[in-house]
N, C-alpha and C positions, 0 to 999 in steps of 0.2 A: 278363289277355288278351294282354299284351305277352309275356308268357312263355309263354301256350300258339301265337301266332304263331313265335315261335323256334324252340320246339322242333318244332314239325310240320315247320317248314322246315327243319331241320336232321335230320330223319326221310327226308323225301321225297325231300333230296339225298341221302341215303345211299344211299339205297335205288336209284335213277336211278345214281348211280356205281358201285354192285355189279352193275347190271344192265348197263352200261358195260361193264364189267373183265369179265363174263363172256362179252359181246358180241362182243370184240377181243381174246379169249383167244386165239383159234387164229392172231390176223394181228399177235402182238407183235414177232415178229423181221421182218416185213415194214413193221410202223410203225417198228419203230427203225434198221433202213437206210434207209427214207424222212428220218426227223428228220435223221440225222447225214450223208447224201449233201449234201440239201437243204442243213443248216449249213454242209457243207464249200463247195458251190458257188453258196451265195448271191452273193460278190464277182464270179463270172462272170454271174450272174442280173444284178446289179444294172448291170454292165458293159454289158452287154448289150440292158438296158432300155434304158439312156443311147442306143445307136445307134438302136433302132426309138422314137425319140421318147416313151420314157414306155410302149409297149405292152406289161406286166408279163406279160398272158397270151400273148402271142406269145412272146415269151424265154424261159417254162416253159416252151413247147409246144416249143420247138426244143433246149432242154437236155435235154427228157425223153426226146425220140427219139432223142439222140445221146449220153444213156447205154447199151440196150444194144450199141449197135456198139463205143461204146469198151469195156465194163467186161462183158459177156456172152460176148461172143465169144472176146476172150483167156482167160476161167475155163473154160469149154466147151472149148475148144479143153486147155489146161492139165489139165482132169480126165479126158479121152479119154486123152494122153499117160500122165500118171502114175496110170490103172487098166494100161496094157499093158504101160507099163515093170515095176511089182509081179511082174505075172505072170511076166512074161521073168525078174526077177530071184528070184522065188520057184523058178523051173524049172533054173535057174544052179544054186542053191544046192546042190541036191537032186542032178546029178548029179554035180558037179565039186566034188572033194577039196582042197583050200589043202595047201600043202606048208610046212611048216613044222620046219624041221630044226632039229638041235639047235645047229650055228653060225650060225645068224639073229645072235643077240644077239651073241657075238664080233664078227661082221661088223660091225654097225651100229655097236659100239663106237668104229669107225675112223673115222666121220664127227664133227668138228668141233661142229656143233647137240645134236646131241643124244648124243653118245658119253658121256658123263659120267655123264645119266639112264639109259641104258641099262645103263652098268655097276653104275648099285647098283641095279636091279632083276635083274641076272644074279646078283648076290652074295648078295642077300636074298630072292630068291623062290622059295619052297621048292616051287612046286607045277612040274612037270615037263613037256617041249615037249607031249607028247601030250594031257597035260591041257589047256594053254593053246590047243593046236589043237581040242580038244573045244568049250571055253567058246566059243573064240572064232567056229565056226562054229554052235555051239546059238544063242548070241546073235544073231547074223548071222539064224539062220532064222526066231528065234522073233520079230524084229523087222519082218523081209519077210512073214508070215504074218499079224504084226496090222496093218500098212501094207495088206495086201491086202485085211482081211476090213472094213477102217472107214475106210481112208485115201482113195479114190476118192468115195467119199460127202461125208469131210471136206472138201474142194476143193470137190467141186461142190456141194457141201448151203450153199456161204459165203453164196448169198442166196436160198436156200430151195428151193421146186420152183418149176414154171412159176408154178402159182396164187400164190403169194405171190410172184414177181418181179415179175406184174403188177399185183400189187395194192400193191407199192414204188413200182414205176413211177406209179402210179394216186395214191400217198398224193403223191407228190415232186413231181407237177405245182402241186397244191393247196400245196403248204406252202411252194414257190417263190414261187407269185404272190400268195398270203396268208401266207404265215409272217410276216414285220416284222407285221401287225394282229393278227394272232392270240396273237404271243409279245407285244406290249405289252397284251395284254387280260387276258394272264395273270399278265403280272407286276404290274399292277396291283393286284392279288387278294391278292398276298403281304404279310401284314404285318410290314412291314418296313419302316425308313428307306429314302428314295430312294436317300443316298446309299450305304450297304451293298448294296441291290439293285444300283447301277451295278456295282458293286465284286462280286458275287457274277457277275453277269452275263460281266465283263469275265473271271471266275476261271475260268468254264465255257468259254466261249471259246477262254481260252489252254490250259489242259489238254487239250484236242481237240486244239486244234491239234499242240500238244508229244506228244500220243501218236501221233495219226497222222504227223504228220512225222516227228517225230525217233526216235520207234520202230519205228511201222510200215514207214515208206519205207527205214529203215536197214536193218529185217530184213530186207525183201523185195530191197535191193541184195545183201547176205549172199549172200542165198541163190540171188540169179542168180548172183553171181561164183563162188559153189562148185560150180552146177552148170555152168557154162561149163569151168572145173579139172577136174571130173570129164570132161566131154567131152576138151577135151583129150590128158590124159591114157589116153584111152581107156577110161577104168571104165566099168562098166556102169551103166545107170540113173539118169542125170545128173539127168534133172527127178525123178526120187521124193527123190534125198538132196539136190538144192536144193530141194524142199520142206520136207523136213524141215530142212533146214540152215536156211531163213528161221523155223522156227515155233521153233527151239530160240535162235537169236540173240534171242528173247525176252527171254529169263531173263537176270538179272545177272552168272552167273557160266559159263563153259563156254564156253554159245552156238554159233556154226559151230566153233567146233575138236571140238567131241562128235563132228561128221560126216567134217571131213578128217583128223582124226587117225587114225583108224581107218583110214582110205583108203590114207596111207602107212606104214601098220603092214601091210595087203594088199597091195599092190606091193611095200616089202620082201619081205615074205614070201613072194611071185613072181620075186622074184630082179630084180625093175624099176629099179634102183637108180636110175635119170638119170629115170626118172618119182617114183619116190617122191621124191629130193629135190625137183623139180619142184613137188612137190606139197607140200612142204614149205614151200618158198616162200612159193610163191602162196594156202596157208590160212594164215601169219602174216600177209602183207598183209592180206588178208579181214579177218581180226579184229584188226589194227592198225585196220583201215580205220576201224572201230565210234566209235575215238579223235574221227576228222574228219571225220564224216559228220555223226554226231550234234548236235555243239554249231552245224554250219554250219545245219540243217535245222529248228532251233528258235531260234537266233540274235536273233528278234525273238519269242519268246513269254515266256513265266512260265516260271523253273525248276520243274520235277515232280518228285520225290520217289520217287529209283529204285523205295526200298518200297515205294509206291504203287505204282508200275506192275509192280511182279512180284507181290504183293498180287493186286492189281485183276486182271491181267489171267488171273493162275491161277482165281480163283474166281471172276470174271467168264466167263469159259469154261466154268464149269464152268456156271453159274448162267442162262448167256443162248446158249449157243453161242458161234460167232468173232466176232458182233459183239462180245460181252464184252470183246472187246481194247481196245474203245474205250469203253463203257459202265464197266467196273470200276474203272480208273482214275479212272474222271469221276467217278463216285461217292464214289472213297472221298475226292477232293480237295474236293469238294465239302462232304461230311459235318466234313471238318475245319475247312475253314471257318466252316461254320453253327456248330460246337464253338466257334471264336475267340468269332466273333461272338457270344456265348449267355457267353462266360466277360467281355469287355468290356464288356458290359452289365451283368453283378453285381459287375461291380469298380469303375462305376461311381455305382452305388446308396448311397445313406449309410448 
């Protein structure tokens, strides 16, 4: 009888959790910017408590409404910009010829940075100015054409449509003023040692925080300073290539120099010389920058695991949308752990 109580009950839960998981199919990227908002501003929640005397649901109710103004309006605002910048810069493309002569590269040779690279790519590169002027604007258009056709979406799709903003909005109230009861009900549940739960707990924690911080907020400075350079300098369509400049500072290796190098390889190539060094410049500081940004803005968390986060965040993107930038990571540092934890316990076995 003890075993047909078990197993019923472990039928009926399955069954109540498939119905679950099919239920909250359509609101997962709306429950996972809830979860990880919620985690990121619980320390203001709880702050916050502290002033209205203990009132848990008066502190959600006033963090919830003063997420959209902070965090709606500037994406709205950001995806209106770079859907018109595309276009303008899609319409650029399309009428106007890059001049690209054949002493570009002699010229460039004369500058100190980069004269050296430039001369063994004039020595070694068998493919010819016209060609390079070919690549170089096919590239250019076939880049602004897929920016156009998915890039305005990408921006503003980061927290869904209306219906699932509000239904973020809707989850982040509740997980503010119940999340601490509801996340110790769960972890209860885990079988596991207490003391490994604190320690897995503490693991998820600081990995959020190290990826939002120290990656996220790094890339997103990136990729203002590049578009800030870009304006500057005059280029065109400053917010689409500091968007892009922040999503490409992702990756390990490249990062914003993908964006500004190109930039002053085009003012060279405009004959711009006092802007392309310019711009020279100020995208080595950018990705100098990556140097002292990073260790200041995770300073107090767990180190992460670069592969991890270019891991996680490729196939976490792929798998979850932009939340994935923070979800993939978390995963995959998580999974390692429960791996430790699962190899410490058969090693300590007789």
């Amino acid at each position: 009888m003890d075993v047909y109580r078990k197993v019923f009950l472990m039928v009926v839960t399955a069954l109540f959790a498939l119905a679950l998981y099919w239920m909250l199919a359509p609101f997962w990227g709306a429950l996972a910017w809830g979860i990880c908002l919620a985690f990121l501003l619980a320390p203001a929640h709880r702050a916050l408590m502290r002033r209205l005397k203990g009132r848990a649901d008066l502190a959600a109710g006033i963090i919830t409404v003063l997420v959209p103004a902070v965090l709606a309006g500037p994406l709205v605002s950001l995806g209106v910009a770079f859907a018109n910048q595309v276009a303008e810069l899609v319409t650029r493309l399309q009428e106007e010829e890059l001049r690209f002569d054949g002493q570009l590269l002699a010229q460039l040779e004369q500058y100190p940075f980069i004269g050296g690279v430039v001369e063994w790519l004039r020595q070694n590169l068998t493919a010819t100015t016209e060609q390079l002027q070919d690549w170089l604007i096919g590239g250019a258009k076939m880049l602004a054409q897929t920016l156009a056709a998915g890039g305005g979406n990408f921006v503003l799709g980061a927290l869904g449509t209306v219906v699932h903003f509000f239904m973020m909005l809707f989850l982040l109230f509740f997980l503010l003023r119940d999340g601490p009861g509801m996340l110790g009900r769960a972890v209860r549940l885990v079988p596991m040692e207490a003391q490994r739960k604190a320690a897995l707990l503490k693991l998820i924690g600081s990995t959020t925080r190290a990826v939002v911080y120290g990656t996220g907020l790094t890339a997103l400075a990136q990729g203002t300073l590049v578009g800030i350079g870009f304006a500057i300098a005059g280029l065109p369509s400053a917010v689409v290539f500091g968007v892009l400049a922040a999503l490409l500072a992702l990756l390990p290796f490249g990062g914003a120099a993908l964006v500004w190098i190109p930039a002053v390889l085009f003012l060279a190539a405009d004959s711009q010389w006092g802007w392309a060094i310019f711009m020279l410049i100020w995208g080595s500081c950018v990705s100098l920058s990556d140097n002292l940004l990073r260790p200041f803005l995770i300073a107090r968390q767990e180190p992460v695991s670069m592969l991890a986060v270019f891991v996680g965040v490729i196939g976490g993107v792929s798998a979850f949308g932009i939340i994935g930038i923070i979800i993939g990571p978390v995963l995959l540092t998580v999974l390692a752990a429960l791996l430790r934890f699962v190899d410490d316990a058969l090693s300590q076995e007789p």
